[in-house]
VOBA-1610 file (N, C-alpha, C; in pm, whole numbers, padded with zeros to 5 digits, always signed):
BEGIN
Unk+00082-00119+00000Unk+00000+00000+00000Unk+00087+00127+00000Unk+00164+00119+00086Unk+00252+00235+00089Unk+00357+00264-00027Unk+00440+00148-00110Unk+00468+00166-00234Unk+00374+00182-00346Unk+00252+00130-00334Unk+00189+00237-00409Unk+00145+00404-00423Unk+00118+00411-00305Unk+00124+00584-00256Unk+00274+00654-00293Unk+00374+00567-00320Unk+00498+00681-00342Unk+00508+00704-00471Unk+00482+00549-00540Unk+00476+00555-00720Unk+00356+00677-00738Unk+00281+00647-00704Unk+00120+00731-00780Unk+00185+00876-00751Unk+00236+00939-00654Unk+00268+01073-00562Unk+00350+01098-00708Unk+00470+00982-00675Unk+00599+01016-00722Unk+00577+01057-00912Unk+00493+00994-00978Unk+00480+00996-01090Unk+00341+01171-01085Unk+00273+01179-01027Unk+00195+01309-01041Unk+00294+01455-00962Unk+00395+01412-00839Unk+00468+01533-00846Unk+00535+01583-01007Unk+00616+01482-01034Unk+00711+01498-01128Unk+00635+01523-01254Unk+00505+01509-01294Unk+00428+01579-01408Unk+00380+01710-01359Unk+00349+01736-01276Unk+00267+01849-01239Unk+00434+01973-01197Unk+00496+01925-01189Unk+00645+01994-01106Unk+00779+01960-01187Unk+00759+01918-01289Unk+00850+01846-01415Unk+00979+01922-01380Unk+01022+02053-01395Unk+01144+02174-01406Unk+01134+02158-01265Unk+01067+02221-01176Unk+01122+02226-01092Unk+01217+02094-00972Unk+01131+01951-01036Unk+01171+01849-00993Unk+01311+01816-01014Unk+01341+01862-01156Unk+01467+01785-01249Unk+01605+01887-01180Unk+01549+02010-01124Unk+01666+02074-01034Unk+01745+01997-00987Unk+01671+01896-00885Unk+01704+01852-00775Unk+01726+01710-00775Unk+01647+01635-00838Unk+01673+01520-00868Unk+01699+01464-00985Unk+01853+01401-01054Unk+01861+01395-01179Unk+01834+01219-01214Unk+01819+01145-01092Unk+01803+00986-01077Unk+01614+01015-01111Unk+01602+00882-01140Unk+01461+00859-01161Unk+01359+00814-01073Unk+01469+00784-00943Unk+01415+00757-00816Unk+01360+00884-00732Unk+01284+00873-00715Unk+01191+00981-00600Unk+01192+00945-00469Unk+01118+00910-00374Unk+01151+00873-00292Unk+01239+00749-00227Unk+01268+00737-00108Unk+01390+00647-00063Unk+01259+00506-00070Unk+01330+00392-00086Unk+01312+00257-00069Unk+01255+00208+00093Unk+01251+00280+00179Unk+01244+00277+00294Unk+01083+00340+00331Unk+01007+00303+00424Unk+00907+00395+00501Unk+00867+00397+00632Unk+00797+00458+00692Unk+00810+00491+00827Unk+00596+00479+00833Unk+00528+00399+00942Unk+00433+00412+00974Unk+00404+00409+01111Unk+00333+00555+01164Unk+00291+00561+01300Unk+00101+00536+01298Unk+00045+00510+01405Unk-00069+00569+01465Unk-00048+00697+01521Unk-00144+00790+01509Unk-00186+00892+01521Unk-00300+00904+01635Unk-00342+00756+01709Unk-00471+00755+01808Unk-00517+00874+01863Unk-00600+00906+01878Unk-00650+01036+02024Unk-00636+01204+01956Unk-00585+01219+01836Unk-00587+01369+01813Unk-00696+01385+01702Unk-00782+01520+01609Unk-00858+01502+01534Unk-00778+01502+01406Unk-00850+01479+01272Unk-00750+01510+01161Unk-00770+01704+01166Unk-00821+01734+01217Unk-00727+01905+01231Unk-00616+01932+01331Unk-00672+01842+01401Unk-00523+01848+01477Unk-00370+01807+01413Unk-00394+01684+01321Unk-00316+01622+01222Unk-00259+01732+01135Unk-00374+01780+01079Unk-00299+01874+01006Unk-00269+02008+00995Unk-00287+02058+01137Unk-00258+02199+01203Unk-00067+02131+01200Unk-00041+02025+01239Unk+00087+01948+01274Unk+00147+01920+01155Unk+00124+01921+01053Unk+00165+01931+00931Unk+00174+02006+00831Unk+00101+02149+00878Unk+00144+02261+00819Unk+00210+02306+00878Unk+00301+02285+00985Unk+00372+02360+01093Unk+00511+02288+01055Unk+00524+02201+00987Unk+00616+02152+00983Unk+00727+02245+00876Unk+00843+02216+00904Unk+00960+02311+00812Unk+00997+02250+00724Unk+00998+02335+00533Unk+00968+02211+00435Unk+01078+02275+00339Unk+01124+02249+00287Unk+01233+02254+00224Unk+01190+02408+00082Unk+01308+02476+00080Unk+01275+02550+00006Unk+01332+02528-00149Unk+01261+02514-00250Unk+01257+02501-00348Unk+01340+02595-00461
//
């Protein structure tokens, strides 16, 4: 499930973001081979994502 979510991501960033992608990445690989899954129990999804717009994101 989760390698599908990186292919589908990874193939609609890189059309929608083509130039700006190819800056930075000249491999055809997008994300790392690796993933990370938590629970989130007990907070709302605004809480989720008050916590994820707060986060510090790389400048382009």
């Amino acid at each position: 499930m989760v390698n599908n979510l990186k292919t589908v991501s990874s193939r609609l960033i890189r059309k929608e973001f083509a130039t700006e992608v190819a800056r930075f990445y000249s491999k055809p690989v997008f994300w790392a081979g690796t993933y990370f899954v938590a629970s989130c129990g007990g907070v709302t999804v605004e809480e989720l994502k008050k916590y994820v717009e707060q986060q510090a994101t790389p400048r382009l």
